[in-house]
C-alpha positions in Angstrom: 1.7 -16.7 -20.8 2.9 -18.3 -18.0 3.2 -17.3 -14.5 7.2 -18.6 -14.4 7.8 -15.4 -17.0 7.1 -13.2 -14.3 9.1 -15.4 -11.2 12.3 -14.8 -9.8 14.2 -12.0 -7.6 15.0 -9.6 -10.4 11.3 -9.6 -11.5 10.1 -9.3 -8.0 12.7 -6.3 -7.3 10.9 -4.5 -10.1 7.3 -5.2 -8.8 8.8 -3.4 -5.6 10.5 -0.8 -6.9 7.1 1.0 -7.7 6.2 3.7 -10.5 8.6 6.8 -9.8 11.7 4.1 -10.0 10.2 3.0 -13.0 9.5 5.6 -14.7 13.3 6.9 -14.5 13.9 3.2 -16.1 11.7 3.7 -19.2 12.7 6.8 -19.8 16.3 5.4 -20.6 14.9 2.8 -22.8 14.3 4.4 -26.4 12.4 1.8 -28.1 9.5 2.2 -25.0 9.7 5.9 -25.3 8.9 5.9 -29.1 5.7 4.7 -28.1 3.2 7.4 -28.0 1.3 6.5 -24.8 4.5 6.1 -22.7 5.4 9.7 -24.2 2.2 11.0 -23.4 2.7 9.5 -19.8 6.6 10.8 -19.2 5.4 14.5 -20.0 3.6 14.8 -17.5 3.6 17.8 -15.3 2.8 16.7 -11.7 0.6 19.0 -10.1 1.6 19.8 -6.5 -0.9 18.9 -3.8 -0.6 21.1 -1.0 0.6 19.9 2.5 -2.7 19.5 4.6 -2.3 21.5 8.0 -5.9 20.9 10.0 -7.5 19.7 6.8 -6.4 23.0 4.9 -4.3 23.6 2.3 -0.9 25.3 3.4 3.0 25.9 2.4 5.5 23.7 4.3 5.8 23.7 7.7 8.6 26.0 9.4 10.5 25.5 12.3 7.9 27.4 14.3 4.6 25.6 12.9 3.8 22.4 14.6 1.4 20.0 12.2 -1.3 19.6 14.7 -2.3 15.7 13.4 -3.8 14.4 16.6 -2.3 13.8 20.6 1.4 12.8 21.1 1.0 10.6 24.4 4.3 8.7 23.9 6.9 11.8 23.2 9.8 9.7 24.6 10.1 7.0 22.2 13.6 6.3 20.8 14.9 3.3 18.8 16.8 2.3 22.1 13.7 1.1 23.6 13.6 -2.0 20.9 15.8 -4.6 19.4 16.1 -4.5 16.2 16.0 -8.5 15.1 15.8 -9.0 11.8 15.1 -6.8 8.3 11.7 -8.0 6.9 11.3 -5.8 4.1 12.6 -3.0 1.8 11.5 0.2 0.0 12.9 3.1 -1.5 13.2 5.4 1.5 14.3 2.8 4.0 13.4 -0.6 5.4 10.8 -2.8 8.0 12.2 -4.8 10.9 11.3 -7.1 13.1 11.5 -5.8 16.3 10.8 -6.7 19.9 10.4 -3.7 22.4 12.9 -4.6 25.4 10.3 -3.6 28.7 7.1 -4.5 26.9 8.7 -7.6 25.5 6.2 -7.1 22.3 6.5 -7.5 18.9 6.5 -5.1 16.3 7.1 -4.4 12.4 9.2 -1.0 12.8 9.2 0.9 9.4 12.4 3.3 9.3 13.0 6.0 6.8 15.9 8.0 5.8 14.4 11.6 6.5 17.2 12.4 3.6 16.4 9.6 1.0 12.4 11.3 1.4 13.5 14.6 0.8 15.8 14.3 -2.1 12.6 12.6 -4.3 10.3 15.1 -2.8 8.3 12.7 -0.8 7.7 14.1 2.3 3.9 14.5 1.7 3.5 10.8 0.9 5.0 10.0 4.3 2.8 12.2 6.5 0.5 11.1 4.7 0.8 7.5 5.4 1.2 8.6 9.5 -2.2 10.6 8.7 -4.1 7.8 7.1 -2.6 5.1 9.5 -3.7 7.2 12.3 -7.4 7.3 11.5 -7.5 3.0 10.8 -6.1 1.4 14.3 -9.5 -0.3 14.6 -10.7 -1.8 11.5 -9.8 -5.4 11.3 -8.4 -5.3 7.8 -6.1 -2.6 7.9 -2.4 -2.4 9.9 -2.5 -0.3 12.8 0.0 2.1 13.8 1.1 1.7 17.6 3.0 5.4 17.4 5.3 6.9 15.4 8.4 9.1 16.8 11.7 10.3 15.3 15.4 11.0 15.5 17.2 14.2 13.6 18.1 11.9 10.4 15.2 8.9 10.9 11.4 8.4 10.9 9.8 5.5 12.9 6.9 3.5 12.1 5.9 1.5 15.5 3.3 -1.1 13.4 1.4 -4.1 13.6 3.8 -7.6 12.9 2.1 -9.4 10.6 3.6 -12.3 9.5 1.4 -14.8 7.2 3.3 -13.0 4.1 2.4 -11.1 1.0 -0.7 -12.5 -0.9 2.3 -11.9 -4.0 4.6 -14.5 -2.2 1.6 -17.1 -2.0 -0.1 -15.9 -5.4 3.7 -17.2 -7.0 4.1 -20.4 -4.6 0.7 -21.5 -5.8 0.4 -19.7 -9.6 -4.1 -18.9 -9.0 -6.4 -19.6 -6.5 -9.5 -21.5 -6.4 -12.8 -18.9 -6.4 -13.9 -19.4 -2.8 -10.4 -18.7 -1.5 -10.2 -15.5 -4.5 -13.6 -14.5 -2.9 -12.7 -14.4 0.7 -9.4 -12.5 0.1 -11.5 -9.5 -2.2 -14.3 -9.2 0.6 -11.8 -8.5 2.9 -10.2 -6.2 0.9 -12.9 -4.5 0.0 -14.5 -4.1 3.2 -11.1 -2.0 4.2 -11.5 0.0 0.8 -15.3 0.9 1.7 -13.9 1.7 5.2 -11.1 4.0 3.7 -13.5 5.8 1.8 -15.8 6.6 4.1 -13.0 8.6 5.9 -12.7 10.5 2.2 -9.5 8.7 1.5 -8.8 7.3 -1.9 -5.9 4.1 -1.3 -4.8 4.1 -4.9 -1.7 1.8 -4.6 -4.3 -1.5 -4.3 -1.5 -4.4 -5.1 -0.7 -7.8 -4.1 2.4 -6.8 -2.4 0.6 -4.5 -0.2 -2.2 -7.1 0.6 -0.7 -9.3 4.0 -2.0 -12.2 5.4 -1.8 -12.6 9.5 -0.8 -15.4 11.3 -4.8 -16.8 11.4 -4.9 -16.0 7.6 -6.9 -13.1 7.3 -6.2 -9.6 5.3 -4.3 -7.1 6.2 -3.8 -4.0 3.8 -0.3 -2.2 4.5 1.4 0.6 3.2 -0.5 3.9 2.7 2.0 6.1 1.0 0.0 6.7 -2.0 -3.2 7.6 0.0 -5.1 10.7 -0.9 -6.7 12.0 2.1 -9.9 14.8 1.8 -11.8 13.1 -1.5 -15.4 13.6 -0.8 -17.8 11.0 -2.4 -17.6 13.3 -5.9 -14.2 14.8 -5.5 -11.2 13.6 -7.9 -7.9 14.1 -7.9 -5.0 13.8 -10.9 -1.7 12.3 -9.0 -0.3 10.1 -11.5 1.0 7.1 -9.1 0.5 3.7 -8.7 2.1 0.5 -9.8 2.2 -0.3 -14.0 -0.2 -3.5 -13.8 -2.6 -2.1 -11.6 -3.1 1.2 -13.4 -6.8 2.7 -14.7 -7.0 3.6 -17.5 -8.4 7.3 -16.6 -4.8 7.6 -14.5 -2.7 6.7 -17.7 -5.1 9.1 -19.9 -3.7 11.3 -16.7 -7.5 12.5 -16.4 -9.3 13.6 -12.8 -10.0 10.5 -11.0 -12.0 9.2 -8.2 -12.1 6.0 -5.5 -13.6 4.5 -8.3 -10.0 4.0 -9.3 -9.9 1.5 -5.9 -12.5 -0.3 -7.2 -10.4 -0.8 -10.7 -7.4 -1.9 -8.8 -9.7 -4.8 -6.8 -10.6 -6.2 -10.2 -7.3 -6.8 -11.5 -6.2 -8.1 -7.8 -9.0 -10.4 -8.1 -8.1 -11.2 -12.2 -4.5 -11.8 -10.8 -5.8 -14.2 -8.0 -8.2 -16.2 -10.7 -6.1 -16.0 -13.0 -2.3 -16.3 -12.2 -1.4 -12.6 -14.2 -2.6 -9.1 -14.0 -5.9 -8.3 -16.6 -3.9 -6.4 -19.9 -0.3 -7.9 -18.4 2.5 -7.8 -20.9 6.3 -7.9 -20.2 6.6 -5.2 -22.5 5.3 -2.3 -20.8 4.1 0.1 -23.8 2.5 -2.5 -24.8 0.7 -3.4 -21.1 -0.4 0.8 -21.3 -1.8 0.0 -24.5 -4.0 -2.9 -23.7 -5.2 -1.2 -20.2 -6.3 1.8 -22.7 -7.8 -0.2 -25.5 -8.0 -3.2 -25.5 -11.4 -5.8 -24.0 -11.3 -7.5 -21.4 -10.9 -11.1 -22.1 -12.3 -13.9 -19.8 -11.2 -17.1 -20.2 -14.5 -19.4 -19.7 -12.8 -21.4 -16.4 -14.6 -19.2 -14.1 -18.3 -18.8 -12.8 -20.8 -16.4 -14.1 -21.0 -14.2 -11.3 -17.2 -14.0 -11.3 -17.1 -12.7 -14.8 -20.0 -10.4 -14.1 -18.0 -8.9 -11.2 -14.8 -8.4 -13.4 -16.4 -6.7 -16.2 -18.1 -4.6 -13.6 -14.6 -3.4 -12.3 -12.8 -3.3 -15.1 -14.8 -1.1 -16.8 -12.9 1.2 -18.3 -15.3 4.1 -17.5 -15.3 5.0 -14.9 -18.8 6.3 -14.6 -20.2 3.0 -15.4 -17.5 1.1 -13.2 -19.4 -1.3 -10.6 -18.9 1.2 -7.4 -19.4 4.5 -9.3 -22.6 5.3 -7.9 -23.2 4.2 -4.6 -19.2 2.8 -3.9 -18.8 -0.1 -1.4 -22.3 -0.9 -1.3 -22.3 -1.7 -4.8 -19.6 -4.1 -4.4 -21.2 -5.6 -1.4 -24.8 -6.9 -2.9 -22.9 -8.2 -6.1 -24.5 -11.7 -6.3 -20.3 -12.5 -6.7 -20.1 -12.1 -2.8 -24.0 -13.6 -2.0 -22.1 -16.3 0.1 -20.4 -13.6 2.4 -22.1 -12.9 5.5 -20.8 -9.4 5.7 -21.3 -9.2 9.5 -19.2 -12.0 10.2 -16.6 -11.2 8.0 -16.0 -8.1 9.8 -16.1 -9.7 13.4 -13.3 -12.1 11.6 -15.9 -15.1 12.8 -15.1 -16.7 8.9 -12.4 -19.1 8.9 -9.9 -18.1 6.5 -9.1 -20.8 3.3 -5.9 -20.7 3.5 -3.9 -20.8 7.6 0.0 -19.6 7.3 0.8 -22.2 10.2 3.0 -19.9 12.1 4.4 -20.6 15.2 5.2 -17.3 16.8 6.8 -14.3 16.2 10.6 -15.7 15.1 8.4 -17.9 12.5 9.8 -16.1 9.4 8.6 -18.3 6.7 6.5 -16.4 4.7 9.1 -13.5 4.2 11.8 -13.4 1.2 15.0 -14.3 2.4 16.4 -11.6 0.3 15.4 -9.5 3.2 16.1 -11.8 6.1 19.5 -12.5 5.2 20.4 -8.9 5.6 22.2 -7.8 8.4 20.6 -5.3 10.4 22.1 -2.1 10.0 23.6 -0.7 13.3 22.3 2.7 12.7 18.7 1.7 12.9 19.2 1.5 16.8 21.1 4.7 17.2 19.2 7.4 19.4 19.5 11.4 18.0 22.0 11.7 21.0 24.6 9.9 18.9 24.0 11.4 15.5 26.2 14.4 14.7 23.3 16.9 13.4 24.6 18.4 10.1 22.9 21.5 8.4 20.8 19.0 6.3 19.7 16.8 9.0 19.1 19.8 10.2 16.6 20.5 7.5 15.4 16.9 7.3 14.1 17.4 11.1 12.3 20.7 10.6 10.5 19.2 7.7 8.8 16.3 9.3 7.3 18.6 12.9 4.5 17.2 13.6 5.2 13.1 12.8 5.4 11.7 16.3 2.2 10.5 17.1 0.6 7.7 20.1 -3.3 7.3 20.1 -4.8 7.7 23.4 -5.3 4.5 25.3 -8.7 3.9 24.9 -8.4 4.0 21.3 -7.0 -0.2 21.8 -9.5 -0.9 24.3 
């Protein structure tokens, strides 16, 4: 099946829209929901995962407890100390701009959420939890660092890393596969940040081309940690259906405990996509996609190197305890003979020159992002300070839920 099946704005819409969207799609769609796997999938009954305060299990915060997360050295911040230049992407709660800090004269990719779009899905433990996971990663190479987060009555900030050498999803359709070395150099980097993620005890689970960015040199960058699950020890599992449909293990559809294992699923079908131009199991109809992740082989087409094929079957396994990664994780993944040309060292210290250079020329170089989002006219409420915002009894409630986001990391934490 071709690649140009799967092009276009409305497709890549739905690639963003992510599962919970979806879901609420499908479930309006009676043919899908006669089949039994995608029945089996829309009764499920999410168990709640309790709201982490110091690394133990508690009921929401109140007005009078304060989420202790880490130091708040930059209390002060308010959108009114940026300019707001241009919208460079879009999600469910809110949006990501461009923006350039007026004294520092820096730029940054400013996430901003609707505190009242979060609360009405029921998301505010995804959110802290990205703050939580982005607060631990500011100095691995391979992951975007948060600067500090702060926020108004109705609006959460995200002060983050610009990276602008676009989603590995805008250059995987420009250029329909990539050729092994270039697929190779792109999963060692990712993996290296998986391995690094779980050896904090946090599981990514939302591994997906969208969320893999290239930098200006060329190199990885993985963004968007809303699906993290913090506190899995090297055994522990957890049962969160989430994810994105192409990228889903199979022991997350049979809605079974899972582990980081399940990171080490979603690398292989990144790394099937990049090979091969699709997602392993892909099919437009998405019962039918379940199905195939659930039962049916993998299938290799014979255009690729041994070691490659080796490496896929090892991460697609659909068992998870024989999945390459089950027993000793990162390290499994790292002495595959796949990556024998990697010297892991240097890859780390970035000292490997990327395949692939975005050939930006600065900051305003906007290239590489859809102009479905540049186009946009930036909202003149993103700038507006919690001075000007009448508070309301739910903004009211919106701002008691989130105590605790604001967040700088001490200085030395850069240097």
């Amino acid at each position: 099946m071709g690649r140009r099946l799967r092009s276009g704005v409305a497709f890549m819409k739905q690639r963003r829209m992510g599962l919970n969207d979806f879901i609420q799609k499908i479930a309006t769609n009676s043919y899908a929901c006669k089949h039994p796997e995608v029945q089996s999938i829309l009764n499920i009954s999410q168990p709640t995962e309790p709201q982490l305060i110091n690394g133990n299990p508690s009921s929401p915060p109140s007005p009078t407890q304060q989420i202790n997360l880490g130091p708040s050295s930059n209390p002060h911040a308010k959108p009114l100390d940026f300019q707001f230049l241009k919208v460079i992407g879009k999600g469910s709660f809110g949006k990501v701009l461009l923006a350039r800090h007026k004294t520092e004269e820096h730029f940054y990719a400013v996430k901003v959420l609707q505190k009242k779009a979060i609360l009405k899905k029921k998301e505010e433990k995804h959110i802290m939890s990205e703050r939580n996971v982005l607060l631990k990663n500011v100095k691995h190479p391979f992951l975007v660092g948060l600067h500090y987060s702060f926020q108004t009555a109705d609006k959460l900030y995200f002060v983050l890393d610009y990276i602008n050498g676009g989603e590995l999803f805008y250059h995987l359709q420009r250029e329909r596969c990539f050729l092994e070395p270039r697929a190779r150099f792109y999963a060692a980097e990712i993996a290296s940040a998986l391995g690094y993620l779980h050896s904090l005890n946090i599981v990514y689970r939302d591994l997906k081309p969208e969320n893999i960015l290239l930098d200006s040199q060329g190199h990885i960058v993985l963004t968007d940690f809303g699906l993290c699950k913090e506190n899995i020890e090297p055994n522990g599992t957890t049962s969160t259906f989430c994810g994105t449909p192409e990228y889903l293990a199979p022991e997350v559809l049979h809605k079974q405990p899972y582990d980081r294992t399940v990171d080490w699923w979603c690398l292989g079908a990144v790394l099937y996509e990049m090979l091969y131009g699709l997602p392993p199991f892909y099919s437009r109809n998405t019962a039918e996609m379940y199905d195939n992740i659930l039962n049916k082989p993998l299938q290799l087409k014979p255009n690729i190197t041994n070691s490659a094929r080796h490496l896929l079957e090892g991460l697609l396994q659909k068992d998870r305890t024989k999945r390459l990664g089950a027993k000793n994780d990162f390290v499994e993944i790292k002495h595959h003979i796949f990556f024998s040309p990697i010297n892991w060292d240097d890859l780390i210290s970035k000292k490997l020159t990327p395949p692939f250079n975005p050939n930006v020329s600065g900051p305003n170089d906007l290239q590489h992002f859809d102009p479905e989002f540049t186009e946009e006219p930036v909202p003149n409420s993103i700038g507006q300070s919690a001075d000007s915002i009448l508070i309301t009894a739910s903004v009211k409630e919106a701002a008691e839920a989130f105590l605790g986001f604001s967040y700088a990391p001490p200085m030395d934490s850069f240097l």
